[in-house]
C-alpha positions as CSV (number, residue, x, y, z in Angstrom):
1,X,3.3,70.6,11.0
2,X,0.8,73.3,10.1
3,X,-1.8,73.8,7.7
4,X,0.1,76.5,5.9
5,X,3.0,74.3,5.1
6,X,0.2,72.1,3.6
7,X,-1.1,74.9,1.9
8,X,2.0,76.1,0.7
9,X,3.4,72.4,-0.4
10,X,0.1,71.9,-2.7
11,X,0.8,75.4,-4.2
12,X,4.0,74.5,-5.4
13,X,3.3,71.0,-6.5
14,X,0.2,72.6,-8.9
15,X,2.4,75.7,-10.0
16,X,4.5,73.0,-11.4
17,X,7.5,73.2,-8.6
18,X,7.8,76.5,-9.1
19,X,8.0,78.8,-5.9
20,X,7.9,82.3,-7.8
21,X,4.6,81.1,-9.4
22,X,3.4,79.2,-6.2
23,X,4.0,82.7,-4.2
24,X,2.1,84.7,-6.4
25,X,-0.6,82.7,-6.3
26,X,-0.7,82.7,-2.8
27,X,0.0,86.2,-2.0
28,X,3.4,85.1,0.1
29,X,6.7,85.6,-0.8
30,X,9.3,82.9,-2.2
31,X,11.4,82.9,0.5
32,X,8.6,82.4,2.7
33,X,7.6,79.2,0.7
34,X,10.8,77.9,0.7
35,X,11.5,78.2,4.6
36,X,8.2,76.3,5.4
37,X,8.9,73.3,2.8
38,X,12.5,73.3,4.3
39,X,10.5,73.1,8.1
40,X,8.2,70.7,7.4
41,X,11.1,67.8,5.6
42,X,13.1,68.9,8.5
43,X,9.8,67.8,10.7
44,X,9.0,64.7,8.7
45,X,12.7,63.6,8.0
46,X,12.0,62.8,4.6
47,X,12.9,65.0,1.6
48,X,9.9,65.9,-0.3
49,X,11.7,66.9,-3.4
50,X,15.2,66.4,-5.0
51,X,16.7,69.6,-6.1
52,X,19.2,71.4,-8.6
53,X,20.5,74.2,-7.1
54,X,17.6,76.4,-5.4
55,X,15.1,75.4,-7.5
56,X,12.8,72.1,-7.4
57,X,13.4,69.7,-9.9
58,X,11.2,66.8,-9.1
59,X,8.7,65.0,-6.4
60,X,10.2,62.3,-4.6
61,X,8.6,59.0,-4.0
62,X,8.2,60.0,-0.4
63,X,6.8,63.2,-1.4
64,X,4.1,61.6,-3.7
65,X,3.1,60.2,-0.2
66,X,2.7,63.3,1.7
67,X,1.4,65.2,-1.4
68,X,-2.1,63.1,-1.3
69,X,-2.7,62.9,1.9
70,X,-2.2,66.5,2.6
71,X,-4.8,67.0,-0.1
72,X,-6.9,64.7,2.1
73,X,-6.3,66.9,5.0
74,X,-7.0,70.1,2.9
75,X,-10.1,68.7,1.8
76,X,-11.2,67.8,5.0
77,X,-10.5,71.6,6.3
78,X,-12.9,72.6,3.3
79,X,-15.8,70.2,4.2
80,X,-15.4,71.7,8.0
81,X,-16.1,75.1,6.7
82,X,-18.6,74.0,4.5
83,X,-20.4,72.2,7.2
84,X,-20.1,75.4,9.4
85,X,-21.6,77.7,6.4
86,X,-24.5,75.7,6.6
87,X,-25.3,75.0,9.6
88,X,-25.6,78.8,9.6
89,X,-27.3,79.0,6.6
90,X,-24.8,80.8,4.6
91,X,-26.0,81.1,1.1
92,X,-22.4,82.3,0.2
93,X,-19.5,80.3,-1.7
94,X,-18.1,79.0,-4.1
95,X,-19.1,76.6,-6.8
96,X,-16.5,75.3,-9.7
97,X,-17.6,73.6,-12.1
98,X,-15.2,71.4,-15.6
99,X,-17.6,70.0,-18.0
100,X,-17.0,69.8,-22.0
101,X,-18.1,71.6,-25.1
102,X,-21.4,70.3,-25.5
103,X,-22.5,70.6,-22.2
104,X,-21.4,74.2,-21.3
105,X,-22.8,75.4,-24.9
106,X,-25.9,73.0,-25.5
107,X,-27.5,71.7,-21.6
108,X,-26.2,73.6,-18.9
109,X,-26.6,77.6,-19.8
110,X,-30.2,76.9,-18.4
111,X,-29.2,75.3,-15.3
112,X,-27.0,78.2,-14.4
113,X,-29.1,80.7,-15.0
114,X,-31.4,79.4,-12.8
115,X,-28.9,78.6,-10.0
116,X,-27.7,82.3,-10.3
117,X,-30.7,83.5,-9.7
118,X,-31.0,81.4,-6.5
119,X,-27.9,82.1,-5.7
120,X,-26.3,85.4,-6.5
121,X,-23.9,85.3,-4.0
122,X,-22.4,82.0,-5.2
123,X,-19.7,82.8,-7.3
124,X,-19.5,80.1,-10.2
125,X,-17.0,79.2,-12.3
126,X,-17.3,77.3,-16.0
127,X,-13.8,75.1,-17.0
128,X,-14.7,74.1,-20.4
129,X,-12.1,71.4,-21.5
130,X,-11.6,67.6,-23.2
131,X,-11.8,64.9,-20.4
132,X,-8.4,64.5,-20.2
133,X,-8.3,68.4,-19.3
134,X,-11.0,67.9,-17.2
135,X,-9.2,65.0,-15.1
136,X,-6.1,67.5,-14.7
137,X,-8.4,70.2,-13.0
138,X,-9.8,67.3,-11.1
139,X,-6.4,66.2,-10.3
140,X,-5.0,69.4,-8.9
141,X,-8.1,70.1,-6.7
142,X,-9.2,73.5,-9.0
143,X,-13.3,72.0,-9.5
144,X,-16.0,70.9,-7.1
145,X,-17.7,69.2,-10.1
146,X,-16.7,67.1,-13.1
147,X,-19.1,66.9,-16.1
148,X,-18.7,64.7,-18.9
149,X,-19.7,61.7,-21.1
150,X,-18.3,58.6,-21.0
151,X,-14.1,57.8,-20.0
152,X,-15.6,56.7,-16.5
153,X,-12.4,55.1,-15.8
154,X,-10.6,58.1,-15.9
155,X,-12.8,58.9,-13.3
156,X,-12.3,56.0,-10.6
157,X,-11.6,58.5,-7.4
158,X,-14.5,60.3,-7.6
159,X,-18.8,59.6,-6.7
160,X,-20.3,59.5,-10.6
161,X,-23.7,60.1,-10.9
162,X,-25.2,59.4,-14.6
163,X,-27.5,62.0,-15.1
164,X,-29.1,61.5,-18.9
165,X,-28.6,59.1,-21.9
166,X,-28.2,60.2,-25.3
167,X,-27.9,59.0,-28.8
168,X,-25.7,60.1,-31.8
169,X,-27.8,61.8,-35.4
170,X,-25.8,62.2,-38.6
171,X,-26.5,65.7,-40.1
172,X,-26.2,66.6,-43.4
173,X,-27.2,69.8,-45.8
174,X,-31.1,69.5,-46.6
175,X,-29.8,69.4,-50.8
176,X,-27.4,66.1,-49.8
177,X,-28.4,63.1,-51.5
178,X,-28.4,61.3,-48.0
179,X,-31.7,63.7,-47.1
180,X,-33.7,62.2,-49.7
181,X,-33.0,59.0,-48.7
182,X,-36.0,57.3,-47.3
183,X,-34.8,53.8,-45.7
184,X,-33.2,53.8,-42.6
185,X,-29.5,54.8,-42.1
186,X,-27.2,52.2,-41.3
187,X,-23.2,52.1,-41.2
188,X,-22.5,50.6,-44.1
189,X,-23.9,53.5,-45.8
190,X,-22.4,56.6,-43.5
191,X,-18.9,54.8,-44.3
192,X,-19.5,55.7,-48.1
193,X,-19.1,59.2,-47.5
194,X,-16.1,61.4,-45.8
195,X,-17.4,62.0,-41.6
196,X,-16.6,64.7,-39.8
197,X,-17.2,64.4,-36.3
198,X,-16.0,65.1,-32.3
199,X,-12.4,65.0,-31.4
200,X,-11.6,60.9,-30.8
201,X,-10.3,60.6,-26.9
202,X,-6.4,60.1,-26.5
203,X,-7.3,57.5,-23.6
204,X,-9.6,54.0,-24.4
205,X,-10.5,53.2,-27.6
206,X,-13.3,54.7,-29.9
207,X,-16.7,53.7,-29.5
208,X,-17.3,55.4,-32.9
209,X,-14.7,53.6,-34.7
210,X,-15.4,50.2,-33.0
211,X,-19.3,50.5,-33.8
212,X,-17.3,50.7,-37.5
213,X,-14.9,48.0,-36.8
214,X,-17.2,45.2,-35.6
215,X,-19.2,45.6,-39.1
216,X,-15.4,45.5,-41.0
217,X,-15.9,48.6,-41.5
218,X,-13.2,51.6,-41.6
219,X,-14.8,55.1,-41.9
220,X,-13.0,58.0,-43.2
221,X,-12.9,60.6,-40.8
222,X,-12.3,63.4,-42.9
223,X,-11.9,66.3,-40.0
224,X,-12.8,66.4,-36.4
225,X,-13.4,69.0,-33.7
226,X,-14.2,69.3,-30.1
227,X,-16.6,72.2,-30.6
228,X,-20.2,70.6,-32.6
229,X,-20.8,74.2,-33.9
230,X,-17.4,74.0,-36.1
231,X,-18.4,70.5,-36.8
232,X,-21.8,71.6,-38.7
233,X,-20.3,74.6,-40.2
234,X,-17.8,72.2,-42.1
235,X,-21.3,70.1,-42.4
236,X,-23.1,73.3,-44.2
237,X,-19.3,73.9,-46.5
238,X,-20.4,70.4,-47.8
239,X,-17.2,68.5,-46.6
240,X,-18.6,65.8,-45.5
241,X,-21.5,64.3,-43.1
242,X,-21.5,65.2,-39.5
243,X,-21.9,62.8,-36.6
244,X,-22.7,64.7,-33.1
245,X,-25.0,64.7,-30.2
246,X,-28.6,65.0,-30.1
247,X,-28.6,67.7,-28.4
248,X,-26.1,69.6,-30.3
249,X,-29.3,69.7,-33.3
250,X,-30.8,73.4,-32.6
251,X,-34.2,74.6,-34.2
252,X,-32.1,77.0,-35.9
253,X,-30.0,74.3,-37.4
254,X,-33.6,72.9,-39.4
255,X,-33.1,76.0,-41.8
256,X,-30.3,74.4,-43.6
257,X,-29.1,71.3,-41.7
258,X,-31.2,67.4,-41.6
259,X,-30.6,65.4,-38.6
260,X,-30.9,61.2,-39.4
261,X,-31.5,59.5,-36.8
262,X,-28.8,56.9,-35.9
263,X,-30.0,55.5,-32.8
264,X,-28.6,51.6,-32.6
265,X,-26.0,52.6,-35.0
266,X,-23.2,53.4,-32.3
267,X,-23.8,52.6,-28.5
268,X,-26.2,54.8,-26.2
269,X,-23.9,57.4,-23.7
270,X,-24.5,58.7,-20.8
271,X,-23.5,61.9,-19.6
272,X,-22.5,62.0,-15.3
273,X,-21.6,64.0,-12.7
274,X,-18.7,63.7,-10.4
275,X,-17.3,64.9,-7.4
276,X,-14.6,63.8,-4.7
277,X,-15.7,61.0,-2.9
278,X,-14.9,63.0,0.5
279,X,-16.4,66.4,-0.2
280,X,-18.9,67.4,1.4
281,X,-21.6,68.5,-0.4
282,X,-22.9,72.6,0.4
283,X,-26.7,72.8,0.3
284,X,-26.4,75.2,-3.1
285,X,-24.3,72.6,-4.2
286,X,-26.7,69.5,-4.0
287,X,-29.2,72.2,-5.4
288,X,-27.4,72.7,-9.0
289,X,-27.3,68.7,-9.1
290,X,-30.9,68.6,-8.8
291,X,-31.4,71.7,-11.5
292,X,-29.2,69.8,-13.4
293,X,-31.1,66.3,-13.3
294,X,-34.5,66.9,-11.3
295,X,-34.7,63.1,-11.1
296,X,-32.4,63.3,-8.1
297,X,-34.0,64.4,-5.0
298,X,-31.6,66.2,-2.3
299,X,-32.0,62.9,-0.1
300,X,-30.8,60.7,-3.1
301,X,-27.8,63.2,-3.8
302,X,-26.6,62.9,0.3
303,X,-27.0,59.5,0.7
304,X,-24.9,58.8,-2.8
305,X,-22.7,61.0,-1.6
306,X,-22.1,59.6,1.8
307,X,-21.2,56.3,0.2
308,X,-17.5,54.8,0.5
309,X,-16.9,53.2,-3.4
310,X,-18.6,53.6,-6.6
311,X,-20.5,50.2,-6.9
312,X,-22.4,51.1,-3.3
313,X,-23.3,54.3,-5.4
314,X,-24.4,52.2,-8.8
315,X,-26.7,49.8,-6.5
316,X,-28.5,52.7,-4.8
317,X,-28.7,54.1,-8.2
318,X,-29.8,50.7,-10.2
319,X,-33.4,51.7,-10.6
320,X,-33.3,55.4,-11.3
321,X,-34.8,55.2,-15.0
322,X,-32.3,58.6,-16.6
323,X,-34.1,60.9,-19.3
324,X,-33.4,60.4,-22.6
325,X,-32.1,63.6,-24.3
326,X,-32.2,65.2,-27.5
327,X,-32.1,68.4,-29.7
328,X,-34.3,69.6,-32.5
329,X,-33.8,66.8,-34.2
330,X,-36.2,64.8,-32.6
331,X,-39.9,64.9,-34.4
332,X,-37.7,65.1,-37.3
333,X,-35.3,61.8,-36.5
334,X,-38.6,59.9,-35.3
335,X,-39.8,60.4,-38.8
336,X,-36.5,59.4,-40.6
């Protein structure tokens, strides 16, 4: 058994069993690809994959088997190199990165600015995608990093560490009657009038519609998007009253747009980090988590990350006190 059949076997599985794609990808040939698979079930004596004809039609149960632990072993061939590269101070690398909309448009273009400029040699990459997306990229080994808000069970393989809270504001235009309105929002009143808001996850239920639900309550979600800048410009064409994150709200948005606080009115979320529980982390890499939340000291970040399950992580954790963010809106909600 080698480490190119390895190599070659998690190509093929994350081209989707196909060997012309795999090979491309990995600057071999097909028949190349196909000889090694053949070596190393030959090796094993196990078949890896049933097959129609010369083409792969699907994983067998045995394969599944070898398919995770070879990712293990893969893994564990990174971490040596990365060990290596900095024990020589290397400031070279890689760093990939899958977070959502809200956090590659409205919190992170800061962080990596600042991270290039530390780090020019560091080549970065920026997945944007849904958590399900996300968990896929995860999945198939393509990111260092996972960002995201809530759906922590999607999540259960990996080190999480919450980095912020934040709340929900409903945004309307400044002429809508609900701008004027001087007592403090509540649901009953945001389910009078057509929402427009984020993209409802196709895994767990809603915490939107079950802060709705517990009141007896059924809101009418007139459109949704994953992208809170198409959300507010359906906002400004008058369709109907926006519900997004705090930090979404941008100074620019106070021209037209007035953000209600509605703090209490669905449940707080916290946005976290996440990484494979046996990657080691590079010294650039621990660096971007502390850019990112400046609460964490490198020493916190290394001893979270040399922790075997997720609750050890959540008691070292249990005292950190996370910042509370928040967009323009927030001078403006306090006063609401």
């Amino acid at each position: 058994m080698t480490l190119k059949q390895l190599k070659y076997l998690i190509g093929v599985v994350d081209s989707g069993l196909n060997i012309t794609s795999a090979a491309e990808r990995l600057f071999t040939s097909q028949p190349g690809i196909s000889k090694q698979l053949k070596q190393l079930e030959a090796e094993l004596g196990v078949q890896l994959f049933t097959r129609r004809g010369k083409s792969l039609a699907a994983i067998t149960p045995a394969g599944r088997e070898v398919i995770a632990r070879a990712r293990k072993i893969l893994r564990e061939v990174e971490n040596i190199s990365s060990v290596a590269s900095d024990l020589t101070d290397e400031q070279e690398g890689t760093l990939s990165i899958a977070t959502t909309h809200t956090q590659a448009r409205y919190v992170l273009p800061d962080v990596i600015k600042e991270f290039r400029r530390r780090y020019p040699k560091v080549s970065l990459e920026l997945h944007q995608g849904t958590s399900e997306q996300i968990l896929e990229l995860v999945n198939q080994n393509k990111v260092d990093f996972a960002i995201a808000t809530g759906s922590q069970h999607l999540f259960r393989h990996l080190t999480l560490l919450p980095i912020y809270r934040w709340h929900r504001i409903a945004l309307v235009p400044r002429q809508h009657a609900l701008a004027r309105q001087k007592k403090r929002l509540d649901l009953e009143t945001l389910a009078e009038h057509p929402l427009v808001t984020y993209v409802f996850s196709l895994t767990g239920e809603s915490s939107f519609k079950r802060a709705f639900h517990d009141l007896g309550l059924e809101p009418r979600v007139v459109f949704t998007a994953r992208d809170a800048d198409i959300i507010k410009t359906y906002v400004r064409m008058g369709m109907g009253v926006g519900v997004i994150a705090s930090m979404a709200y941008e100074c620019r948005d106070q021209e037209d747009l007035k953000a209600i606080n509605a703090e209490g009115l669905f449940p707080e979320v916290t946005t976290w980090l996440g990484f494979p529980r046996d990657m080691v982390l590079r010294g650039y890499m621990t660096d971007f988590i502390h850019l990112f939340a400046p609460h964490y000291s490198a020493h916190a970040i290394r001893d979270a990350a040399a922790l075997s399950t997720q609750d050890e992580v959540d008691t070292l954790l249990g005292e950190m006190v996370l910042p509370v963010r928040g967009g323009c809106e927030q001078d403006e909600a306090a006063a609401a």
